[in-house]
Structure formats: structure tokens, C-alpha cells
N, C-alpha and C positions, 0 to 999 in steps of 0.2 A: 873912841875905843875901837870900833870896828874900821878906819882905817889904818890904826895903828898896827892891827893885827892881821891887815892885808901888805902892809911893808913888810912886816914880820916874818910873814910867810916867803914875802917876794925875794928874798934875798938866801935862802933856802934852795940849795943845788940837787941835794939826796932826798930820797921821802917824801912821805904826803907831804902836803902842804895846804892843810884844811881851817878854815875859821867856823867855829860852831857856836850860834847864836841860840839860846835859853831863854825861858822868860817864865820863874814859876812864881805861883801867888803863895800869898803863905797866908790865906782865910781874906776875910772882908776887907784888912784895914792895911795889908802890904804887897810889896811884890819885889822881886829881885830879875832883873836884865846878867846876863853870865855870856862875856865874849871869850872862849877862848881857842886858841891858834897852835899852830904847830912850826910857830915859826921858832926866832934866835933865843928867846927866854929873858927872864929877868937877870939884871946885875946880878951876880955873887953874892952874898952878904944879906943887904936889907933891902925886900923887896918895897918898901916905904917910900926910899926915894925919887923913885919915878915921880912920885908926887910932889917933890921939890920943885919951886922955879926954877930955872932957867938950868935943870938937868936934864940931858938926852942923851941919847944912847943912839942918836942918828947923826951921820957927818954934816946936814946941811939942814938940822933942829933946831928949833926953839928955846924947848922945855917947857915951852907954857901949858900945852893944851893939857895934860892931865891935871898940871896944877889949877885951873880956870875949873874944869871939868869937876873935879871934887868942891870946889868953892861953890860954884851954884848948886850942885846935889847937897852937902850939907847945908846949906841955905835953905831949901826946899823940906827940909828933916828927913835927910837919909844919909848913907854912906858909901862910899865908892873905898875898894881896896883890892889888892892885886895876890898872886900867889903862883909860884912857878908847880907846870905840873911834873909829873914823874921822867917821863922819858923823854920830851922835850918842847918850851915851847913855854905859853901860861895862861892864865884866866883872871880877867878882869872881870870884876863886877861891881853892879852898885843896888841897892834897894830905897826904894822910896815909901812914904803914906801910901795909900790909896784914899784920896779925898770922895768922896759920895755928895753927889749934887741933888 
């Protein structure tokens, strides 16, 4: 995610061009990572996509890595999902357990 949102940003000519990285707990037993960028933004439409295989939105992409990316987070019992923000740009996140040893 945080490379993603460092291409994001990089290809951005006007304007900030900031990636802002979160990490809040939500009490003992969770917590949520939140990248988001002021880069080119999510598809039109369904921001869901991106978590498709083998769809990108870069000329010389994959499309794997978000889809890989939410495979092991839900694996692990969390969830990773995206959301474009207001004026430009968007925020990934994901939350997991927090396991206690």
C-alpha cells in the first residue's frame, strides 16, 4: 500500500503530493493501518476493483499486489478496503486482531 501511494503521488505535476500513514487501536483486541495519498485516486465507479487480479491502473503493473495483499489480511482475520478521498487522491486500509501473547 505505501508504495502504491508513493507512485500515486509521483506521477502528480500540481499540489501536494503527501502520503499519510495512521495506525489507530480500536481497544485490546484490534487495530487499523490507514495509508492515504494525494496522488491520481481510485477508478471511477467501484473502488473494489483494485482488488481484482490481474487489474492496474499502472502501464507496467501487475494487479497482483492488492489482490495478494487482502488474501493474507483476510487470512490473518481482518480486512483491507480502499475509498477515494474528497479533493484528490485515496486511503487504503486494513485492520487486523490484535493477538496477546
Amino acid at each position: 500500500m505505501l508504495q502504491n501511494a508513493i507512485e500515486a503521488t509521483a506521477s502528480v505535476k500540481v499540489g501536494p503530493r503527501d502520503v499519510i500513514v495512521t495506525i489507530t487501536s480500536h481497544g485490546p483486541n484490534s487495530m487499523t493501518v490507514g495509508v492515504r495519498d494525494t496522488g491520481v485516486g481510485l477508478p471511477d465507479g467501484d473502488p473494489d476493483r483494485v482488488f481484482e487480479r490481474f487489474f492496474t491502473t499502472k502501464p507496467d503493473g501487475m494487479g497482483m499486489g492488492l489482490a495478494i495483499s487482502r488474501s493474507i489480511i483476510e487470512a490473518h482475520g481482518g480486512k483491507l478496503w480502499a475509498n477515494p478521498t474528497p479533493d484528490r487522491g485515496a486511503v487504503f486500509a486494513f485492520s487486523l486482531p490484535v493477538l496477546r501473547g
